[in-house]
Structures are given as C-alpha cells and as structure tokens.
C-alpha positions as CSV (number, residue, x, y, z in Angstrom):
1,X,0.0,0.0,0.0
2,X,1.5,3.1,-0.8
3,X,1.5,6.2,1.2
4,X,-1.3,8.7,0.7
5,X,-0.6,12.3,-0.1
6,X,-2.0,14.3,2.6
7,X,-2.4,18.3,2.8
8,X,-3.4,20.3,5.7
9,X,-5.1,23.8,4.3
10,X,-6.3,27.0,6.8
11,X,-9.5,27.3,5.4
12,X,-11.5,29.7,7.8
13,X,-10.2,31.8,11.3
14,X,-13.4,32.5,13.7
15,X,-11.2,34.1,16.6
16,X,-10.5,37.7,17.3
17,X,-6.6,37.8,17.1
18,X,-4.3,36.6,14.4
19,X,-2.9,33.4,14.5
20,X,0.7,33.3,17.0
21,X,2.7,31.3,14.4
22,X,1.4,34.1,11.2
23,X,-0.7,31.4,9.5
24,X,-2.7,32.8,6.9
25,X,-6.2,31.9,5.5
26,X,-4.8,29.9,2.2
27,X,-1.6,28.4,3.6
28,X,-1.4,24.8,2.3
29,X,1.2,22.2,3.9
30,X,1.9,18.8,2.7
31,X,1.8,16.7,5.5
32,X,5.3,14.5,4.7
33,X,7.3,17.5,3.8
34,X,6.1,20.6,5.5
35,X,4.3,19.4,8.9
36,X,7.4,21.4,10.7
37,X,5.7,24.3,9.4
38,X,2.5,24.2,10.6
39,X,1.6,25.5,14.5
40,X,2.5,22.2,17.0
41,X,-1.0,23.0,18.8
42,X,-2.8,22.3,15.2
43,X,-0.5,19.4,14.1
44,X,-1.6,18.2,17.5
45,X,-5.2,18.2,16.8
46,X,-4.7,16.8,13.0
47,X,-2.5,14.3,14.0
48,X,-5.1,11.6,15.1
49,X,-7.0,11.9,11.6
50,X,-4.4,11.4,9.6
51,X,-3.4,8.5,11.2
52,X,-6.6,7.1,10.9
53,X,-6.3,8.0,6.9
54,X,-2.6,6.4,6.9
55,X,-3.9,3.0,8.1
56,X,-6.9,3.0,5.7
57,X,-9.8,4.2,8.2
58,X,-12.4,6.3,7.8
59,X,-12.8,9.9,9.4
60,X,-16.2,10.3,10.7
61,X,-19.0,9.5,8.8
62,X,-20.5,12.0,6.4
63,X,-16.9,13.2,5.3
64,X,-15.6,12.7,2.1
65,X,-12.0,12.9,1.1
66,X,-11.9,16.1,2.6
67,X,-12.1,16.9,6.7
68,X,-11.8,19.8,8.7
69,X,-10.7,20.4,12.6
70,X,-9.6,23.6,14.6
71,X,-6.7,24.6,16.5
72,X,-7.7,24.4,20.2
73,X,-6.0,28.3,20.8
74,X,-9.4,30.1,21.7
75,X,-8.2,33.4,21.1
76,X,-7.5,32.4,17.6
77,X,-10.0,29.1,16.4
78,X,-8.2,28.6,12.8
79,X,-9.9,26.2,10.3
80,X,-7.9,23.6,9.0
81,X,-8.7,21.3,5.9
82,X,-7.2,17.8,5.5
83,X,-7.4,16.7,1.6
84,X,-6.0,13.5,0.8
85,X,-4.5,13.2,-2.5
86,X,-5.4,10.5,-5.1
C-alpha cells in the first residue's frame, strides 16, 4: 500500500486575534514535507485523523476525502482542511 498524499489547508479563522505562528487563511502544507511548518498546537489536533487515513480508516462519517478540525488556541480558532491526495 502506498503512502497517501495528505495536505493540511487554513481554510476559515473564527477568533479575534491573528494566529501566533502568522498562519494565513490559504496556507497549504503537505503533510510529509512541510508538517514542521505548521503551529505544533494544530498538528496536534490533526494528528489523530491522519493516522486514521494512513492506516486505511475512515474519518467520521458524512466526510468525504476532505475533513476539517480547529486549532484548540481560543483566542484564535483557525480552520484547518485535511485533503488527501489521489
């Protein structure tokens, strides 16, 4: 089985200050080469689902091949998308 492609995009921000690591609404990270990038409290949260991808689970139902799940800083609250690649 071969590895899927798996990128994490902010996709919305619902808090009232900007995000402490800079993250912009549009920044895209591939999970393999570029998690370093992305905020340690988000990879956190994100983590779990795409281990459940990487072993060939499914994310909760309803969900398709894309997901999305928040950074647990409640000052900020940005959006994240997970897209796996086919």
């Amino acid at each position: 089985m071969s590895k899927l492609k798996i990128s994490i995009t902010l996709v919305d921000r619902k808090g009232d200050h900007p995000c402490h690591r800079g993250h912009q609404i549009g920044d895209s990270y591939d999970f393999d080469t570029e998690r370093g990038q992305l905020c340690p409290m988000a990879m956190h949260v994100a983590f779990p689902y795409i281990d459940i991808l990487r072993y060939g689970g499914q994310l909760p139902e309803g969900t398709t091949d894309e997901f999305r799940f928040c950074c647990p800083d409640a000052d900020v609250i940005n959006i994240f998308e997970l897209k796996v690649e086919k």
